[in-house]
C-alpha positions as CSV (number, residue, x, y, z in Angstrom):
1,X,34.4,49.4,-2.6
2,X,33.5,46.1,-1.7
3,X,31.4,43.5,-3.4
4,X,28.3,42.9,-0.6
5,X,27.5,39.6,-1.1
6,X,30.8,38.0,-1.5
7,X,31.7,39.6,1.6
8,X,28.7,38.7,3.6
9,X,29.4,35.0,3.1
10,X,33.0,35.3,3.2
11,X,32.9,36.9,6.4
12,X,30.4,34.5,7.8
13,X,32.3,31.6,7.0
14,X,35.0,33.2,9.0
15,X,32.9,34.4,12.0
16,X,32.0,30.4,12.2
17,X,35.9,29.5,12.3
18,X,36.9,32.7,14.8
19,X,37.3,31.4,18.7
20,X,36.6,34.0,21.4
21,X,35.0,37.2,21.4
22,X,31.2,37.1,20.0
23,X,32.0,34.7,17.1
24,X,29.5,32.9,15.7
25,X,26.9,33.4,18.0
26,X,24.1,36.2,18.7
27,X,25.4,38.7,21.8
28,X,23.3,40.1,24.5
29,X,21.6,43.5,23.5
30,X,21.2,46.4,26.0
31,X,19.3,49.6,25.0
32,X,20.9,52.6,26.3
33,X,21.2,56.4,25.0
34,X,24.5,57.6,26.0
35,X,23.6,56.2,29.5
36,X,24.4,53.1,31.1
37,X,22.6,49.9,30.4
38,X,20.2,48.2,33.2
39,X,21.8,46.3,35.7
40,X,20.6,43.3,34.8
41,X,22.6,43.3,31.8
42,X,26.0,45.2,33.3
43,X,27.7,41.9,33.2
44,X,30.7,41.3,31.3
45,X,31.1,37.8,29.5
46,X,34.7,36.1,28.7
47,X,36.3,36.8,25.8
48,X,39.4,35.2,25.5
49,X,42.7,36.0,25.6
50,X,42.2,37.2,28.9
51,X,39.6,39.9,27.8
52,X,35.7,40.7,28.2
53,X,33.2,41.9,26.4
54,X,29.5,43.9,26.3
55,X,27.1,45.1,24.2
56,X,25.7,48.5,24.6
57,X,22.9,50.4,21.9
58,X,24.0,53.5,22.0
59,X,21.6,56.2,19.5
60,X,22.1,58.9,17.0
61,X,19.3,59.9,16.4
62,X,17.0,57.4,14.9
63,X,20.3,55.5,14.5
64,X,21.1,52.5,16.5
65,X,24.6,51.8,17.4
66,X,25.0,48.5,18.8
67,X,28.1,48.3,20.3
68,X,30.7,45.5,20.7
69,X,33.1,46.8,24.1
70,X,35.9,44.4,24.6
71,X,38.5,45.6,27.5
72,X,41.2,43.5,29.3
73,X,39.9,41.4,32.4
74,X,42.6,42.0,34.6
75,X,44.0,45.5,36.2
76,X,43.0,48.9,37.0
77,X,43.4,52.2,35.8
78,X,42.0,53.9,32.5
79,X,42.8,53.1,29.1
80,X,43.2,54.3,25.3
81,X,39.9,53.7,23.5
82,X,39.9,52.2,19.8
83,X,36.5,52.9,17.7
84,X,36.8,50.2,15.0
85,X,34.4,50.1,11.8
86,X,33.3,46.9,10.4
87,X,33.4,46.6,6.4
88,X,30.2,46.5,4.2
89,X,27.8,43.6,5.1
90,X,30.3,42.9,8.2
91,X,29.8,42.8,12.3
92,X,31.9,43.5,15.2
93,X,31.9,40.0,15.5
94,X,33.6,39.0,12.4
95,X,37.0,40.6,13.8
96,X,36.9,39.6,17.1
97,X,40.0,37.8,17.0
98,X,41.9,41.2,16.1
99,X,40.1,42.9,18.8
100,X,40.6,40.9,21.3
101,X,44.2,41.1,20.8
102,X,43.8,44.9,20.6
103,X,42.3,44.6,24.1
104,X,44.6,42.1,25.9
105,X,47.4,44.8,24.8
106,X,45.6,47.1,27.1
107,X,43.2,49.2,24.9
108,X,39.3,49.4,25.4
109,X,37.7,48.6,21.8
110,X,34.6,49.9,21.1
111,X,33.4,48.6,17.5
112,X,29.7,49.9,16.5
113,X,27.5,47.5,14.1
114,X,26.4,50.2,11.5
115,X,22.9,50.0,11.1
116,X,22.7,50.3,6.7
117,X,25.5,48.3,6.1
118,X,25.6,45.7,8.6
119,X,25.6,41.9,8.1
120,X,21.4,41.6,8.3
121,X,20.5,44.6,7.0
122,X,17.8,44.1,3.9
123,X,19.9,45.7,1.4
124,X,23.8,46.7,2.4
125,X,23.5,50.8,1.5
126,X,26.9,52.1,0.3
127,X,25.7,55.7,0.3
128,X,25.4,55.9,4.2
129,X,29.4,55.1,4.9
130,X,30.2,58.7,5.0
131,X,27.4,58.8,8.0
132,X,29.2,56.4,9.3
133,X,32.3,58.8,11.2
134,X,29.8,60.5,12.9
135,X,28.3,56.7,14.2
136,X,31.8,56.3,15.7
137,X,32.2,59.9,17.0
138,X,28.6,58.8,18.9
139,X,29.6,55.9,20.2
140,X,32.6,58.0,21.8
141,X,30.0,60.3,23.1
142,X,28.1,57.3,24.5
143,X,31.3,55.8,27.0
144,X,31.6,58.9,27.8
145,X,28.2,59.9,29.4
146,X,27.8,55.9,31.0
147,X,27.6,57.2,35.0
148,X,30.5,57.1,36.9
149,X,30.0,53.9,38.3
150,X,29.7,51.8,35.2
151,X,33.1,49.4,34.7
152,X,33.2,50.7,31.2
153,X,33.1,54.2,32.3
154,X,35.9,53.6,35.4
155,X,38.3,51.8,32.4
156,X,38.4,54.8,29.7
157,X,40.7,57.3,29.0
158,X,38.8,59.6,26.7
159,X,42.3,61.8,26.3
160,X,43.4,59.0,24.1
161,X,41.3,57.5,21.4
162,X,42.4,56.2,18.4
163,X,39.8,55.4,15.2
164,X,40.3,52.2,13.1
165,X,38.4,50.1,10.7
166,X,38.4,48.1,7.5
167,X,37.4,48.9,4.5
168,X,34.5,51.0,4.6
169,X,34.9,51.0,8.1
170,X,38.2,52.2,7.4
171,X,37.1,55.2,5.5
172,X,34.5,55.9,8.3
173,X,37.7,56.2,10.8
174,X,39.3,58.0,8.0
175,X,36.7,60.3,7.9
176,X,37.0,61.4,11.6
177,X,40.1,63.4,10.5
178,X,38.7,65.4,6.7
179,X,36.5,68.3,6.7
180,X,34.1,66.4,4.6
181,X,33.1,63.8,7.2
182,X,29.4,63.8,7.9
183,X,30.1,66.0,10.8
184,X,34.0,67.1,9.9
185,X,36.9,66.4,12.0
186,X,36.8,65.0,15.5
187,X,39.5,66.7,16.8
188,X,39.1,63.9,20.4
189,X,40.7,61.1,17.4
190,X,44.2,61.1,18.2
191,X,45.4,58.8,16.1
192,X,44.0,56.4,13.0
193,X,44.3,52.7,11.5
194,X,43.0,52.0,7.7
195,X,43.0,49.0,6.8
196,X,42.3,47.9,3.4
197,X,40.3,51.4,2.9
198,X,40.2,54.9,1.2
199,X,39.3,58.3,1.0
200,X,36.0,57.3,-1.0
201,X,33.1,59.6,-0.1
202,X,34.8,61.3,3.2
203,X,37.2,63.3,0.8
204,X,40.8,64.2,1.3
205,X,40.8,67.3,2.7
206,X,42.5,66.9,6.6
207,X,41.9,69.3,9.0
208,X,43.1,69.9,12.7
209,X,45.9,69.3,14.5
210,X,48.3,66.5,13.0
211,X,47.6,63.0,14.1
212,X,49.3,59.9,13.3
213,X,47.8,57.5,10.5
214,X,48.9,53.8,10.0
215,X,47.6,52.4,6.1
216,X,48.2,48.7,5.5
217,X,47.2,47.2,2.6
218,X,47.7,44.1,0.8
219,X,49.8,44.1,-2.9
220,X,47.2,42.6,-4.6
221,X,43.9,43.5,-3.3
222,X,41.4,42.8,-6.0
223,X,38.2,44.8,-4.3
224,X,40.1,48.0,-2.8
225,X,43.6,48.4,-5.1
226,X,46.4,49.3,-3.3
227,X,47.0,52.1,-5.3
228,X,44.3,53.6,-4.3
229,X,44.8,53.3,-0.8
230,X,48.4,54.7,-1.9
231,X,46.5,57.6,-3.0
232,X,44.4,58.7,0.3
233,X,47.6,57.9,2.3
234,X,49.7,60.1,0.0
235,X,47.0,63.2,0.4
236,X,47.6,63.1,4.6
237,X,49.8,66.1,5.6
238,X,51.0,64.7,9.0
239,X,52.9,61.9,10.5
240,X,52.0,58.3,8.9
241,X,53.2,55.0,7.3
242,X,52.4,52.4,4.7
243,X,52.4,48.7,5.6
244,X,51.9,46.5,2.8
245,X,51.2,43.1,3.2
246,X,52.1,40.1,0.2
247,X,49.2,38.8,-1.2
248,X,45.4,39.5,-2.8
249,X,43.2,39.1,0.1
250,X,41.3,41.7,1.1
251,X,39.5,40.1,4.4
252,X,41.4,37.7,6.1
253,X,44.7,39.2,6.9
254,X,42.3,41.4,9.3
255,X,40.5,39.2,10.6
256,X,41.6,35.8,10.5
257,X,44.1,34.2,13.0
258,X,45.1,31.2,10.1
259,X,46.3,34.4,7.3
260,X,49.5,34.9,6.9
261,X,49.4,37.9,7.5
262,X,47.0,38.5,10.2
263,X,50.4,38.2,13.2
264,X,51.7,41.4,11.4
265,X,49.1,43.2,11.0
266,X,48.5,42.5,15.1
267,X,52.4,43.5,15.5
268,X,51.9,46.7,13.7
269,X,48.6,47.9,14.5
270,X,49.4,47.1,18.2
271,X,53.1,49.0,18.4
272,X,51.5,51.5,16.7
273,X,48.7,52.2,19.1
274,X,51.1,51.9,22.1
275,X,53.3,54.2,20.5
276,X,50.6,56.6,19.4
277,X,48.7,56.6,22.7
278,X,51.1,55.6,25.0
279,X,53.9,57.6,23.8
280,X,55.9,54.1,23.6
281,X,59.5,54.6,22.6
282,X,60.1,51.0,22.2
283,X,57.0,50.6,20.3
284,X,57.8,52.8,17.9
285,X,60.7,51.6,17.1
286,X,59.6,48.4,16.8
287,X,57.4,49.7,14.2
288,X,59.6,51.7,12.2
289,X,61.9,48.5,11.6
290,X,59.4,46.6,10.4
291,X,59.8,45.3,6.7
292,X,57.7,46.5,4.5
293,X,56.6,50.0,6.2
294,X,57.1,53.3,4.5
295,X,57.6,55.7,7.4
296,X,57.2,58.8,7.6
297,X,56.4,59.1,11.5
C-alpha cells in the first residue's frame, strides 16, 4: 500500500510538470446526480492531444464523485468507456497525460476523485478503497442516466467498458470483478487494467463471466512489490497478462510522459483496450509480441 505523504507531494510535483488535461490547475465543478449538469457548465474545454474534457459530480449516496470525462474532440459515433482510479492522496489530474492518450485512441475516460483518499482530503483513509469499486460502478451509472441530449451521453457505449487504475485505484478496478467488492462483481466491466496494484482488501475470489485483465508492474517497486501483484494476477481464472516494466518507480511510469517507461505502458494499455473492446486483431497481436508480457490471453 502506498506511503500517503510521499505520494501526495510526488504526485504534485508531477501534476505541476504534466501539459494538457487538468494539470496543475483547479477544474470547473458541476453538481449533478446521475443527471446532466446545467447548461451553463455543458461546455467542454481542450485537452490536448486532440481531446476534451468535463467535470461532472456524480453522488453515491452521501458520496461525491467528482468526475474527470476526457473524450476525443473530433468524430461521431459511441465509444468504449474506461473508469480509471487514482492512487492514495492522488487526482484525476495527476494522470492526465495517460488519459488523454487513452482518449485520443478513441475511448471516453471517466476517472472519479475519491472522496477519502483524494489529494485534499484531511487525512488519506486507506480503509475506504474497497468502497471505492462501487464509486466507479456509480459513476458508470451516472453517464448512463445523463439525458439523451448531453455530448457525453451521445459518445458512450455502455456495452463496452473497461475498469483501470493505479494502485489503490487499481485494486478498486480490481475489485469490480471479485465477490468481495463493496457491492461484488459488476458484471457491465468487460475488461480490466492494474497497474502497480493488488488484491488488498477486495479479495481474490472472481466471479462472473471471464474478462480479460492486463497487470503491469515495475521489477522493483519499493511500495507495491511485484510479487505481490504476481500474486493477485496468478489467483485470476480467465484470460490475462503480466507486463513488467525495468525499474523501481512506482508512480511515474503511469503517469509521467519523461519515464521511461510511461510509451509502453501507453502501447500496451492502449492495444489492449482496442483489442479488448474493439475486438482488434492487430491489436492484440501487437500486444502479445510485446517483450516482457506473460500472456495468457
Amino acid at each position: 500500500m502506498l506511503r500517503t505523504a510521499r505520494l501526495g507531494l510526488v504526485m504534485l510535483a508531477a501534476a505541476s510538470a504534466l501539459s494538457g488535461c487538468v494539470a496543475g490547475r483547479e477544474l470547473p465543478k458541476h453538481a449533478a446526480n446521475a443527471s446532466p449538469a446545467p447548461a451553463s457548465s455543458q461546455t467542454a474545454q481542450a485537452a490536448g492531444l486532440g481531446t476534451e474534457y468535463r467535470t461532472i459530480t456524480f453522488t453515491r449516496g452521501e458520496r461525491q464523485l467528482e468526475t474527470t470525462i476526457v473524450w476525443p474532440a473530433e468524430g461521431q459515433g459511441r465509444l468504449p468507456v474506461i473508469l480509471f482510479g487514482h492512487g492514495l492522496g492522488g487526482l484525476p489530474p495527476f494522470y492526465g497525460e495517460l488519459l488523454k492518450r487513452w482518449a485520443a485512441a478513441g475511448f471516453v475516460v471517466a476517472a472519479p476523485a475519491f472522496p477519502e483518499t483524494r489529494f485534499g482530503v484531511d487525512k488519506v483513509e486507506i480503509r475506504d478503497v474497497p468502497n471505492q469499486p462501487a464509486d466507479l460502478s456509480a459513476v458508470l451509472d451516472g453517464l448512463i442516466a445523463l439525458a439523451a441530449s448531453d455530448p457525453i451521453r451521445q459518445r458512450i457505449d455502455p456495452e463496452r467498458v473497461a475498469a483501470a487504475g493505479h494502485s489503490a485505484g487499481a485494486i478498486s478496478a480490481l475489485g469490480m470483478f471479485t465477490a468481495n467488492g463493496f457491492e461484488g462483481r459488476d458484471e457491465r466491466i468487460d475488461a480490466g487494467i492494474i497497474l502497480a496494484g493488488n488484491s488488498l482488501g477486495v479479495g481474490e475470489k472472481f466471479t462472473g463471466d471471464p474478462v480479460p485483465l492486463l497487470f503491469v508492474h515495475t521489477t522493483g517497486d519499493p511500495i507495491v512489490p511485484s510479487a505481490i501483484g504476481r500474486g493477485a494476477y496468478r489467483a485470476v481464472p480467465w484470460p490475462k497478462g503480466f507486463l513488467t516494466l525495468p525499474g523501481k518507480e512506482h508512480i511515474t511510469p503511469y503517469l509521467a510522459p519523461a519515464d521511461p517507461a510511461f510509451p509502453t505502458v501507453v502501447t500496451a494499455t492502449t492495444d489492449f483496450l482496442r483489442w479488448a473492446l474493439l475486438k482488434d486483431g492487430q491489436a492484440g497481436q501487437r500486444l502479445r509480441k510485446m517483450p516482457n508480457l506473460e500472456s495468457k490471453f
